[in-house]
VOVO-416475 format. One record per residue: residue number from 1; x, y, z of N, C-alpha, C in turn. Coordinates in nm, 2 decimals. Example, Ala and Ser with C-alpha at 12.3 -4.5 7.8 and 13.67 -1.06 7.14 Angstrom:
residues 2
<1; <1.32; -0.57; 0.78>; <1.23; -0.45; 0.78>; <1.32; -0.33; 0.78>>
<2; <1.28; -0.22; 0.71>; <1.37; -0.11; 0.71>; <1.29; 0.00; 0.79>>
This chain:
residues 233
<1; <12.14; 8.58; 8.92>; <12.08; 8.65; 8.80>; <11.94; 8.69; 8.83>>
<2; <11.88; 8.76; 8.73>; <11.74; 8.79; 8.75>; <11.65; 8.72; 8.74>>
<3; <11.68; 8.58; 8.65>; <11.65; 8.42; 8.63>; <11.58; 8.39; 8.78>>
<4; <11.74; 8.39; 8.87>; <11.71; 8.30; 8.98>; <11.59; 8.36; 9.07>>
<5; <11.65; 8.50; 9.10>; <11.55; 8.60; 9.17>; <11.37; 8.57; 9.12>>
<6; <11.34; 8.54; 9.03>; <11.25; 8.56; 8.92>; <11.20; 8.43; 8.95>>
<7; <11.23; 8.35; 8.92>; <11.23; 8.17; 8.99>; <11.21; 8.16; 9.13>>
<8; <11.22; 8.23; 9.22>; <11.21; 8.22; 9.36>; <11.08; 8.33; 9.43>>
<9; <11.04; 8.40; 9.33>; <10.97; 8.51; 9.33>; <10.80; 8.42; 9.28>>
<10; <10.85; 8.34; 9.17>; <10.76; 8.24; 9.12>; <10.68; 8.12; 9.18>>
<11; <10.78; 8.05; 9.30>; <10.78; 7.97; 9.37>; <10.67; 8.01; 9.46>>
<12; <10.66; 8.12; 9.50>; <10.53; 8.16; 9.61>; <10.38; 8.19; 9.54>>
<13; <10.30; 8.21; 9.58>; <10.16; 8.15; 9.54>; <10.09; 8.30; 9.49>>
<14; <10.00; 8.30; 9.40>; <9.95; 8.44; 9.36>; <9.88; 8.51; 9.42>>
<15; <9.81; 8.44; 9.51>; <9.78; 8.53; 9.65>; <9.85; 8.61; 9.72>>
<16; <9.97; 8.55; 9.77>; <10.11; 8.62; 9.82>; <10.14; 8.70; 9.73>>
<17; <10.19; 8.69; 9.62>; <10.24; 8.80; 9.51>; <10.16; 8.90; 9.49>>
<18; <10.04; 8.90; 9.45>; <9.92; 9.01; 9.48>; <9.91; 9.09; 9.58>>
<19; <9.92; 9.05; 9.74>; <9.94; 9.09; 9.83>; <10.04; 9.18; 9.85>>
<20; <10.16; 9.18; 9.82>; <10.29; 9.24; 9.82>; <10.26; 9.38; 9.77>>
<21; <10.30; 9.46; 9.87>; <10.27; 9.62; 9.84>; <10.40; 9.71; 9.82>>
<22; <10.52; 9.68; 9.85>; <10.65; 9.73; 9.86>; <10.74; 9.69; 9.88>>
<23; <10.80; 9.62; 9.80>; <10.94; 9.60; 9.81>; <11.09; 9.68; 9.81>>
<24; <11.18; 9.64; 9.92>; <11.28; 9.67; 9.98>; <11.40; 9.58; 9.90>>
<25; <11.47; 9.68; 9.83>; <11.59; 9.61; 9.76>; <11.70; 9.70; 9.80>>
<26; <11.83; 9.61; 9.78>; <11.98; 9.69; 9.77>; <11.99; 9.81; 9.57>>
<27; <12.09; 9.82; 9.55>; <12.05; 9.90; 9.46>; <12.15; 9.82; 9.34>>
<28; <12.08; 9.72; 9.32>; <12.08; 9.60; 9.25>; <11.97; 9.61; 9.11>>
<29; <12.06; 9.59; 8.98>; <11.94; 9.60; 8.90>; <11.93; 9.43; 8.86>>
<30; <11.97; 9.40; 8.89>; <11.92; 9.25; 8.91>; <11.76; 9.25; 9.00>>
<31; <11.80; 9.26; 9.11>; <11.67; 9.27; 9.22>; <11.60; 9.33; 9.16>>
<32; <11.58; 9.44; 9.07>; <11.51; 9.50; 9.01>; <11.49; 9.48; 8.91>>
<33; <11.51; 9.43; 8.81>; <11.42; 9.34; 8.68>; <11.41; 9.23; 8.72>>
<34; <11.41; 9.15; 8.80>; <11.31; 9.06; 8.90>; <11.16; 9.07; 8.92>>
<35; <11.19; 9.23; 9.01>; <11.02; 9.26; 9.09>; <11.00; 9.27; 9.01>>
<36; <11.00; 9.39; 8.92>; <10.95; 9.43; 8.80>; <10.89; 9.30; 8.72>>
<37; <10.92; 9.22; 8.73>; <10.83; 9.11; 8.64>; <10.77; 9.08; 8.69>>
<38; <10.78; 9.01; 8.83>; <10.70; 8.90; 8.90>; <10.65; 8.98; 8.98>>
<39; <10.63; 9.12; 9.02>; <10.59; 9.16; 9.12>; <10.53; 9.33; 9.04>>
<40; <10.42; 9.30; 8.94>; <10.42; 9.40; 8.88>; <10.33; 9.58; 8.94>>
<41; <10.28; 9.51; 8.98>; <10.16; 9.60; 9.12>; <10.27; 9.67; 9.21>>
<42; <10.38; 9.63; 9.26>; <10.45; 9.65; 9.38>; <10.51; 9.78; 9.35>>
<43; <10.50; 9.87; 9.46>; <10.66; 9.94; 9.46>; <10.78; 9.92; 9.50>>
<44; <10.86; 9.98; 9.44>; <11.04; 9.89; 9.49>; <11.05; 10.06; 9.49>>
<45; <11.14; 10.03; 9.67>; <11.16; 10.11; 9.73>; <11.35; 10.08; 9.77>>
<46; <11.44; 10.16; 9.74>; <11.59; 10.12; 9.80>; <11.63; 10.18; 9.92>>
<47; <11.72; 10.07; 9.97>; <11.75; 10.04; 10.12>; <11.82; 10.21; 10.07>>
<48; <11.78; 10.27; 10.22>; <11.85; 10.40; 10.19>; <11.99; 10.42; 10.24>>
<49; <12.03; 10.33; 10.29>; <12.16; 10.27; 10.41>; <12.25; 10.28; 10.30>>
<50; <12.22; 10.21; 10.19>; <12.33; 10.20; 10.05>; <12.36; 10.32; 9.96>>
<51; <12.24; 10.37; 9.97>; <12.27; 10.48; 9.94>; <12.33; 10.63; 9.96>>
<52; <12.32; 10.63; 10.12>; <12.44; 10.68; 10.22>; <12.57; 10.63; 10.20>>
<53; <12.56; 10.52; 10.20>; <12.72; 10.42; 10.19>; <12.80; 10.53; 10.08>>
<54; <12.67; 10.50; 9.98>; <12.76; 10.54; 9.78>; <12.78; 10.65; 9.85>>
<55; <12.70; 10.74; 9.86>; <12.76; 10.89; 9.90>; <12.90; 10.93; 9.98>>
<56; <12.91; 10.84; 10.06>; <13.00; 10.84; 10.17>; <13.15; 10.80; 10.08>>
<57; <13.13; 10.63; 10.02>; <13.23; 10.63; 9.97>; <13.29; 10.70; 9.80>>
<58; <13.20; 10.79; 9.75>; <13.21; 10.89; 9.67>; <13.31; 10.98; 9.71>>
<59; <13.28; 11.04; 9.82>; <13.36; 11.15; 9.89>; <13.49; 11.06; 9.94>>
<60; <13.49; 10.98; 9.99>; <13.66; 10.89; 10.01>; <13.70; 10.87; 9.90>>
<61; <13.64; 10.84; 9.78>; <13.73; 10.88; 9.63>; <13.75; 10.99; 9.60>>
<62; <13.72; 11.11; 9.61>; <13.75; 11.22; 9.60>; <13.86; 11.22; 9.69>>
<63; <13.84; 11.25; 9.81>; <13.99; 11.25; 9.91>; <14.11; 11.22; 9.85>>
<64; <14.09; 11.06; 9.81>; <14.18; 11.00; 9.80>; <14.27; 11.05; 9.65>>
<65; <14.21; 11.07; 9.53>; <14.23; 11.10; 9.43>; <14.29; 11.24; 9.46>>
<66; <14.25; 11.35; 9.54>; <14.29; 11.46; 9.57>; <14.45; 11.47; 9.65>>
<67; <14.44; 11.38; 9.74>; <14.55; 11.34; 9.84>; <14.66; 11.29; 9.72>>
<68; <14.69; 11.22; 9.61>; <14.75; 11.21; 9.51>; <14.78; 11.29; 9.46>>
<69; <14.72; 11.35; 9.41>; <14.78; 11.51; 9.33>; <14.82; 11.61; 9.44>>
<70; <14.77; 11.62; 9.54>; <14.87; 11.69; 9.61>; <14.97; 11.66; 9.65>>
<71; <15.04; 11.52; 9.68>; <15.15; 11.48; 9.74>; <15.21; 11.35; 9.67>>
<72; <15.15; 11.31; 9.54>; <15.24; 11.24; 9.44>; <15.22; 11.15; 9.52>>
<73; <15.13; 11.07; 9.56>; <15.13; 10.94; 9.64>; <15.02; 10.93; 9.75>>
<74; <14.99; 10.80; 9.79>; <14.85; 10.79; 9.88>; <14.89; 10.88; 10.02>>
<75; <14.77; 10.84; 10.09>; <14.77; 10.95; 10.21>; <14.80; 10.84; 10.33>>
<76; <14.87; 10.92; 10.41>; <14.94; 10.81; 10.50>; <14.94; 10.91; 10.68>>
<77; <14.96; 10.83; 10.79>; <14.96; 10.92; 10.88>; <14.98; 11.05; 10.92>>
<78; <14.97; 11.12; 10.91>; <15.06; 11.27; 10.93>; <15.00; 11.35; 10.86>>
<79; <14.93; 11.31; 10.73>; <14.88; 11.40; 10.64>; <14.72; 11.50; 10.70>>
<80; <14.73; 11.55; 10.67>; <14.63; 11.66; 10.74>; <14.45; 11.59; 10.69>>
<81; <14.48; 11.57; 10.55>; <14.34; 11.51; 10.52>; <14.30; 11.35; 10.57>>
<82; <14.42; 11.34; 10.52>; <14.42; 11.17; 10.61>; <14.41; 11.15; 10.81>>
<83; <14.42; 11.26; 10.84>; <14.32; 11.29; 10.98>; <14.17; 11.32; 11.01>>
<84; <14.08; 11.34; 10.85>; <14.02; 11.37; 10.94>; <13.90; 11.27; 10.82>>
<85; <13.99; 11.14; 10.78>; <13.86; 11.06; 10.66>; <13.80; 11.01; 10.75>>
<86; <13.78; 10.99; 10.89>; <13.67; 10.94; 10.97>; <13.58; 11.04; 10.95>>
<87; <13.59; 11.18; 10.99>; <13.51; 11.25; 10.97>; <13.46; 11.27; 10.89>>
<88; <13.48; 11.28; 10.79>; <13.41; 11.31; 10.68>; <13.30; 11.20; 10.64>>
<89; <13.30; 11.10; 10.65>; <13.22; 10.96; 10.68>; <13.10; 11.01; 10.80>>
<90; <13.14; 11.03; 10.89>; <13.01; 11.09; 10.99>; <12.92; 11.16; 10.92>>
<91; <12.79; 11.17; 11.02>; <12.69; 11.25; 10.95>; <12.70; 11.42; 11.00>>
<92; <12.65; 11.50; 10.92>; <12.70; 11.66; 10.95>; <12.68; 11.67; 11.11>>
<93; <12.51; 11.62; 11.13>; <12.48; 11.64; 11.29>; <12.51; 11.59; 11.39>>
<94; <12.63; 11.50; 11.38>; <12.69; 11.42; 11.48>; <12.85; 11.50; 11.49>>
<95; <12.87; 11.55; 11.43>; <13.01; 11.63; 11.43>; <12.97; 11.78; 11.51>>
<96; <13.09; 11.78; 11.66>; <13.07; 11.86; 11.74>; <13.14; 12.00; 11.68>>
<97; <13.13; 12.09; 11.73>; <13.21; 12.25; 11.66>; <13.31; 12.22; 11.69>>
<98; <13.37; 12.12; 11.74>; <13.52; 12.16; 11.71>; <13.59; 12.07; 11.61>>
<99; <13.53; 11.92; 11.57>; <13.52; 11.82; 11.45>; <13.48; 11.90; 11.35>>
<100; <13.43; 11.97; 11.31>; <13.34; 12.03; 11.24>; <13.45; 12.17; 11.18>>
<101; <13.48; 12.28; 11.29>; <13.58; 12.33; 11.23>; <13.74; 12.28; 11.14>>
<102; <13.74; 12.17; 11.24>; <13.92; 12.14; 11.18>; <13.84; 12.04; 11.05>>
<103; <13.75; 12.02; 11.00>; <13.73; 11.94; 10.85>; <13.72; 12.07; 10.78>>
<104; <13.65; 12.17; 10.81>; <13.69; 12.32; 10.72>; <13.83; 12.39; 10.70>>
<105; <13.91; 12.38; 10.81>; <14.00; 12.44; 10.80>; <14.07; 12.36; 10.69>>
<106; <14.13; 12.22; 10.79>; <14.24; 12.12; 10.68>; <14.15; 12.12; 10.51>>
<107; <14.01; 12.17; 10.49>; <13.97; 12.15; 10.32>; <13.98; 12.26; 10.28>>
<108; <13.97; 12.34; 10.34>; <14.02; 12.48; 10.28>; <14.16; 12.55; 10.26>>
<109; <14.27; 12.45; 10.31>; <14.36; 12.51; 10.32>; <14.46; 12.47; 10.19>>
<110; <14.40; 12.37; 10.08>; <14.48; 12.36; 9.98>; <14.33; 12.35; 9.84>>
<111; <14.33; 12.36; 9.77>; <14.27; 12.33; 9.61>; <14.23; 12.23; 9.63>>
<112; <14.31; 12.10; 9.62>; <14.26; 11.99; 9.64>; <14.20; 11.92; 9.76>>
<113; <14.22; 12.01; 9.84>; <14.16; 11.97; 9.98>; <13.99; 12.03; 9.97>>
<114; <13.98; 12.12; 9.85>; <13.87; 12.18; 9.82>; <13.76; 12.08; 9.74>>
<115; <13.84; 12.03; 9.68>; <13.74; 11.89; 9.62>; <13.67; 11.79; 9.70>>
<116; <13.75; 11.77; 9.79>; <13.70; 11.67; 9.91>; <13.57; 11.75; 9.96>>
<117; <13.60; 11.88; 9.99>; <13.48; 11.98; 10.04>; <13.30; 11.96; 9.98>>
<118; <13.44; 11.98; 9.87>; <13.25; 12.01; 9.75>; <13.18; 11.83; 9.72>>
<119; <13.28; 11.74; 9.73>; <13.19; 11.60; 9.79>; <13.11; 11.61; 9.89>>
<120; <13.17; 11.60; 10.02>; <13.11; 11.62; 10.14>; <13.02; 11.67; 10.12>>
<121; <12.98; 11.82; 10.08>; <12.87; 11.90; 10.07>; <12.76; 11.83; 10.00>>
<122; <12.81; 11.79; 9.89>; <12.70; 11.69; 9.81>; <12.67; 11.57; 9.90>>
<123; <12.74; 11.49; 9.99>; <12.69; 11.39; 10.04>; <12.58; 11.43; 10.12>>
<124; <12.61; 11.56; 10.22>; <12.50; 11.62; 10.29>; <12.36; 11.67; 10.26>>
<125; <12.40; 11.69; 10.10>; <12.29; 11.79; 10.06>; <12.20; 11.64; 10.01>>
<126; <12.24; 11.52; 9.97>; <12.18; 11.38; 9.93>; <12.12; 11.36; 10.08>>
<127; <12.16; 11.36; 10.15>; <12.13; 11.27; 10.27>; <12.01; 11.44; 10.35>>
<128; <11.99; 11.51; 10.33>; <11.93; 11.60; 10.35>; <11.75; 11.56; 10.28>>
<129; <11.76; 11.53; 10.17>; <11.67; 11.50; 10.08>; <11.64; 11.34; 10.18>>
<130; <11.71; 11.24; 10.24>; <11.68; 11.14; 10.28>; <11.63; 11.14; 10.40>>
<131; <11.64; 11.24; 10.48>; <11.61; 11.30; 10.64>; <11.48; 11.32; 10.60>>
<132; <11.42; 11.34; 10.51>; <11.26; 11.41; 10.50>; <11.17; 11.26; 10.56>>
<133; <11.21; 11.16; 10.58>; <11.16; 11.02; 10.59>; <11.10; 11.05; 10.76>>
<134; <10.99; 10.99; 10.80>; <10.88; 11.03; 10.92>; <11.00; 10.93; 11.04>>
<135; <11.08; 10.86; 10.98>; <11.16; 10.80; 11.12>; <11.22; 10.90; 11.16>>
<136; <11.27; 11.05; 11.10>; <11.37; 11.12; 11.13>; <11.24; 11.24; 11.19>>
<137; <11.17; 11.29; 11.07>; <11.09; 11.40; 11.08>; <10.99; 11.39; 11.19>>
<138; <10.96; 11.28; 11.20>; <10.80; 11.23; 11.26>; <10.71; 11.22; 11.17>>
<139; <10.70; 11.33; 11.03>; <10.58; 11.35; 10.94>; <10.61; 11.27; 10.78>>
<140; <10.54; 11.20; 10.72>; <10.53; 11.17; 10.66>; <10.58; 11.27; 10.53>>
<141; <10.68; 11.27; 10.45>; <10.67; 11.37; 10.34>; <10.60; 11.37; 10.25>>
<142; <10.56; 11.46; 10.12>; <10.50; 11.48; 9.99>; <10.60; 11.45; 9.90>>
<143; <10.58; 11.37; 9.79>; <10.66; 11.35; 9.70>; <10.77; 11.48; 9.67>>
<144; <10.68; 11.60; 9.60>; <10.76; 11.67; 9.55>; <10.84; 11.77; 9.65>>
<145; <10.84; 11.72; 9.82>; <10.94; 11.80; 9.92>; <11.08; 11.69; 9.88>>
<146; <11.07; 11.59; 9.87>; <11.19; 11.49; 9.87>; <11.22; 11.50; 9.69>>
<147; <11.16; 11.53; 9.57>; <11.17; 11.54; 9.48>; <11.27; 11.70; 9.47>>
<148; <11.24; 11.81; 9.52>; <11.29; 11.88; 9.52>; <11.43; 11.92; 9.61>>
<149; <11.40; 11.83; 9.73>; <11.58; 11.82; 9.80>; <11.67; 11.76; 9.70>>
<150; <11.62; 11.64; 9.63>; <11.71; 11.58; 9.51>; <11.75; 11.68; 9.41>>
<151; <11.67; 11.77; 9.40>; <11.67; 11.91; 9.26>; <11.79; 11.96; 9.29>>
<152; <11.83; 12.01; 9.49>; <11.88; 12.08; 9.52>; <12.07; 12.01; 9.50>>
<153; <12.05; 11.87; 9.50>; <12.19; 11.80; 9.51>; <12.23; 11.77; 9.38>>
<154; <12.11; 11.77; 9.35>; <12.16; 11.77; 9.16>; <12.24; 11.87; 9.12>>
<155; <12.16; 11.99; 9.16>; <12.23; 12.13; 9.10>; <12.35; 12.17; 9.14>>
<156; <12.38; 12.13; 9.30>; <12.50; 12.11; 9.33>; <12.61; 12.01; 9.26>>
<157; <12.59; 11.95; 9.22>; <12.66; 11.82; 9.14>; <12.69; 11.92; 8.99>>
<158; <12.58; 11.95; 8.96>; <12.59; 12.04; 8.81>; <12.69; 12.11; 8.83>>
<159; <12.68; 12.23; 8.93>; <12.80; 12.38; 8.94>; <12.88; 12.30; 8.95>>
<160; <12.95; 12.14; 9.03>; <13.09; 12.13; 9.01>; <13.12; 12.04; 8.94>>
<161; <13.09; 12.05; 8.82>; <13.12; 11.93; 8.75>; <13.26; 11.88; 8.72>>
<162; <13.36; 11.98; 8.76>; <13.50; 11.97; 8.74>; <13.53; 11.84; 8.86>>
<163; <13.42; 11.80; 8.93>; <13.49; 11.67; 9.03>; <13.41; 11.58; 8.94>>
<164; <13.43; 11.49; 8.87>; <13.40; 11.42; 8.80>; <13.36; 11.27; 8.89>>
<165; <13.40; 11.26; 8.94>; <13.32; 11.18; 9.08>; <13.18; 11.20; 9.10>>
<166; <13.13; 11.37; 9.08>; <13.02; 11.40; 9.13>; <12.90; 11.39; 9.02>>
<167; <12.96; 11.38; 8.90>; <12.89; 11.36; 8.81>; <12.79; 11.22; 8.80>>
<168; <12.92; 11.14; 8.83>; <12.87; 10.95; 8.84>; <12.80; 10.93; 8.99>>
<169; <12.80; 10.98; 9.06>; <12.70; 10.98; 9.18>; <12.55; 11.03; 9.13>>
<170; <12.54; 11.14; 9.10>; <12.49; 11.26; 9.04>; <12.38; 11.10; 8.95>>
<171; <12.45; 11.08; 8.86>; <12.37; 11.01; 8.74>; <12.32; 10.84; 8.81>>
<172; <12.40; 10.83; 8.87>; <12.36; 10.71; 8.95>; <12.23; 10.71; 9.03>>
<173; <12.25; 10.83; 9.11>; <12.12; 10.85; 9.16>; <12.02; 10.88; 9.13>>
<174; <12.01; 10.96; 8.99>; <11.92; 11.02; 8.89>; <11.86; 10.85; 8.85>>
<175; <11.94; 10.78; 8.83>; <11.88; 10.64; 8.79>; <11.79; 10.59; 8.94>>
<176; <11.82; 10.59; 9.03>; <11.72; 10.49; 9.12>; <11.60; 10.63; 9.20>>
<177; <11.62; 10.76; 9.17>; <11.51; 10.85; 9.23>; <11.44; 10.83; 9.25>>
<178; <11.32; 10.75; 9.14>; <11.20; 10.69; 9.22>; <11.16; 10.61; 9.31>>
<179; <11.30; 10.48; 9.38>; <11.30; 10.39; 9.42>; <11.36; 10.46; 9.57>>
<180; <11.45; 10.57; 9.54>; <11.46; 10.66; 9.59>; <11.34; 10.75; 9.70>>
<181; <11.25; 10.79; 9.67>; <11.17; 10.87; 9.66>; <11.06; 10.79; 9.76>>
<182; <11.06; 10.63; 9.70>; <10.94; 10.59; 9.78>; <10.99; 10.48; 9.90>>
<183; <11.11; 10.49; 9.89>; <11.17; 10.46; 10.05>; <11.15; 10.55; 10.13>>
<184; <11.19; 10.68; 10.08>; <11.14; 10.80; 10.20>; <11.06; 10.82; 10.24>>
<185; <10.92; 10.81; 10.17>; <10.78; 10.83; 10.18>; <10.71; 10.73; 10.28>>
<186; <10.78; 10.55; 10.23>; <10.70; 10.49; 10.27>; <10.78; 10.48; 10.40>>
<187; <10.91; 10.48; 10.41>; <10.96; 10.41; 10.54>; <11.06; 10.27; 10.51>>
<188; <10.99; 10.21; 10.43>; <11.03; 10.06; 10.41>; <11.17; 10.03; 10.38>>
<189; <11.25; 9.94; 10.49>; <11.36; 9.91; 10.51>; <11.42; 9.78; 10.45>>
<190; <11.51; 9.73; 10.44>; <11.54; 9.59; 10.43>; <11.65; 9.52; 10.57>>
<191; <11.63; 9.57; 10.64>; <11.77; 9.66; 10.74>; <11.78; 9.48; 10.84>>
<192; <11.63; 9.46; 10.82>; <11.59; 9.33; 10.91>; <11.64; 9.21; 10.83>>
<193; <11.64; 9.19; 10.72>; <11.72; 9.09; 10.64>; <11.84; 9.13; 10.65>>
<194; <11.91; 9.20; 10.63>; <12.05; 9.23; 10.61>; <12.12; 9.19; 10.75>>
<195; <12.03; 9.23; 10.91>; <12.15; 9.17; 10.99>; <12.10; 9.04; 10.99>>
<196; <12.00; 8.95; 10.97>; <11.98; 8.83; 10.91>; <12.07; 8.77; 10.87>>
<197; <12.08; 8.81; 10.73>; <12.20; 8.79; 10.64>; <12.32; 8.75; 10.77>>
<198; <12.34; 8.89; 10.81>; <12.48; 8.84; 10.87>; <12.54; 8.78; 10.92>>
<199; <12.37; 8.74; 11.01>; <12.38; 8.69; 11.18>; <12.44; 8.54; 11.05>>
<200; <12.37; 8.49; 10.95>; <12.34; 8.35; 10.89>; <12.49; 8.30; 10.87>>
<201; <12.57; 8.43; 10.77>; <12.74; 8.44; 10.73>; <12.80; 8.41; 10.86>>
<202; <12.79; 8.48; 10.98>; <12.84; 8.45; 11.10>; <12.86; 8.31; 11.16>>
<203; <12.73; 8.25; 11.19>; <12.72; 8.13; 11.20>; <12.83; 8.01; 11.10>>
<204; <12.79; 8.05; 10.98>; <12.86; 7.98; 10.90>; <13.00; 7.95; 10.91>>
<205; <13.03; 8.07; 10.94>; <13.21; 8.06; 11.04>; <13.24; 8.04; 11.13>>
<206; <13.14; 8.04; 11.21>; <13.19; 7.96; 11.38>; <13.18; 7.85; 11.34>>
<207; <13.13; 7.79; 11.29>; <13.10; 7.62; 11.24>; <13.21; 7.55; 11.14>>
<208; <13.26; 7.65; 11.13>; <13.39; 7.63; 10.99>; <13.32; 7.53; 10.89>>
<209; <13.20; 7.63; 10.83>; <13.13; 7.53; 10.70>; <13.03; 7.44; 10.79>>
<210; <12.95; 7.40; 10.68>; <12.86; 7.30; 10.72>; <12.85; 7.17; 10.62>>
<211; <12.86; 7.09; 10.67>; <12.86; 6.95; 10.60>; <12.71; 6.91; 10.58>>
<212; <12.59; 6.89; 10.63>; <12.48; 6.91; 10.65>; <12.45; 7.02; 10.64>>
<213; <12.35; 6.98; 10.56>; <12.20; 7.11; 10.50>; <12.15; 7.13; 10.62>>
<214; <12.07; 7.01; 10.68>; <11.98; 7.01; 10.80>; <12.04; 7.11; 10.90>>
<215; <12.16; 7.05; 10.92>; <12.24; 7.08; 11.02>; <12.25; 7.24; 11.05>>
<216; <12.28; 7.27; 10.96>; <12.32; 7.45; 10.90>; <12.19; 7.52; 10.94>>
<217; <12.06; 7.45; 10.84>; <11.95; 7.55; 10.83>; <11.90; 7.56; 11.00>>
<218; <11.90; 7.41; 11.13>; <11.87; 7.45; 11.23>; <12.03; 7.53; 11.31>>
<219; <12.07; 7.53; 11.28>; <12.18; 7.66; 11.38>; <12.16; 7.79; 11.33>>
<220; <12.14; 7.81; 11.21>; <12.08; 7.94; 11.19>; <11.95; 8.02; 11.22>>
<221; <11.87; 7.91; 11.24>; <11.73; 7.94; 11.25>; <11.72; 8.02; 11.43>>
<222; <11.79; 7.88; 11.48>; <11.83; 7.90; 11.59>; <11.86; 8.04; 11.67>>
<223; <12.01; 8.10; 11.56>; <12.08; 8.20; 11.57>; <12.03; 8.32; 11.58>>
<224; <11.94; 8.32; 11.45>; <11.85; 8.46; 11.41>; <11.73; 8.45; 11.47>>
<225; <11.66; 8.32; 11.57>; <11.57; 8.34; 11.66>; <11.61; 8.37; 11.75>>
<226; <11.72; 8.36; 11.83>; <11.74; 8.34; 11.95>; <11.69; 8.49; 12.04>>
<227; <11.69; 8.58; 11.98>; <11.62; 8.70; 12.06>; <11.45; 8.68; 12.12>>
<228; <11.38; 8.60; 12.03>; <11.25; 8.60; 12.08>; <11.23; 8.42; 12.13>>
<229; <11.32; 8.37; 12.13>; <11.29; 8.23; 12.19>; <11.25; 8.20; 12.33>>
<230; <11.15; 8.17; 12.34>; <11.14; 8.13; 12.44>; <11.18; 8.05; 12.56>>
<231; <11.22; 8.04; 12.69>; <11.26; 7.96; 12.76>; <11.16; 7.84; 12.80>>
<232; <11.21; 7.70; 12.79>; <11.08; 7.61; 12.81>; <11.14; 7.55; 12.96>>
<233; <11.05; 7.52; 13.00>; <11.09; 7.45; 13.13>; <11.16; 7.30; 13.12>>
């Protein structure tokens, strides 16, 4: 809850809290009426990784919902769109001309294969607005360059309002834009906790559970050091 977040946020000392210039969250509004209390100076910035994801799996609901009405049933080997939902998941500039043509062709070749289109398009035109960030560009953006790529996905979202998918993306993101806005600007990731996170879940299952607290916190510590540990003689 935002309780516990909020309680753990509390636990650190007001020096530390004062200090804190940006925070990196998932697109959690828990995590986010958290900082917002305890962390009132801060900016909260969203992992932009998640918000690729939503986009991505927006457009696999659209597919999938489309692949239904065209064929009275899910999409299964053979089917033309159901070849190419890897693709459509990739990013536009990783898909070579000839990946690239056959996702045009198989979307244009039915109505409903046209819906999947006009997702995709919107996923690119979101993640276009998220390229403006200095890891991709080299250059630091202006608010209103990354303010106005969002204008451009919006509007796209508006003309097709008939995919009703794109609307709840569309409004979703209209809700975190700011948080939005100053991930791109600043950079700031969470990307280092999350394989953290995982390396910790991982552990946890080669171990089948831990019976000891101690025990657990040094195998993990261990785990997620192990890249900069030193060798002792």
């Amino acid at each position: 809850t935002a309780d516990d977040a909020a309680y753990w946020l509390a636990g650190a000392t007001p020096a530390w809290r004062d200090a804190v210039q940006v925070v990196a969250i998932d697109m959690c509004t828990i995590y986010l009426s958290a900082v917002r209390r305890m962390l009132p100076g801060a900016a909260i910035a969203v992992d932009l990784f998640h918000v690729v994801q939503l986009a991505v799996k927006t457009t696999g609901d659209v597919r999938r919902r489309a692949t239904r009405e065209k064929y009275g049933r899910r999409g299964r080997s053979g089917d033309p769109e159901y070849g190419i939902k890897h693709l459509l998941e990739r990013n536009l500039e990783d898909l070579s001309p000839e990946q690239f043509e056959k996702i045009i062709q198989t979307l244009d070749a039915s109505a409903e294969g046209q819906q999947a289109a006009l997702a995709w398009i919107a996923k690119e035109k979101l993640r276009d607005a998220l390229n403006l960030r200095a890891r991709v560009t080299g250059s630091t953006p202006c608010e209103r360059q990354v303010r106005g790529r969002l204008f451009a996905f919006y509007d796209w979202c508006a003309q097709n309002e008939q995919v009703t998918e794109l609307a709840t993306l569309a409004g979703t993101i209209s809700r975190w834009e700011d948080e939005i806005v100053t991930a791109v600007i600043t950079g700031v990731t969470n990307a280092r906790s999350e394989s953290l996170n995982r390396i910790a879940k991982l552990e946890a299952r080669h171990a089948y559970g831990f019976r000891n607290p101690a025990n657990q916190r040094r195998r993990v510590r261990i785990a997620c050091t192990r890249g900069t540990t030193r060798k002792t003689s």
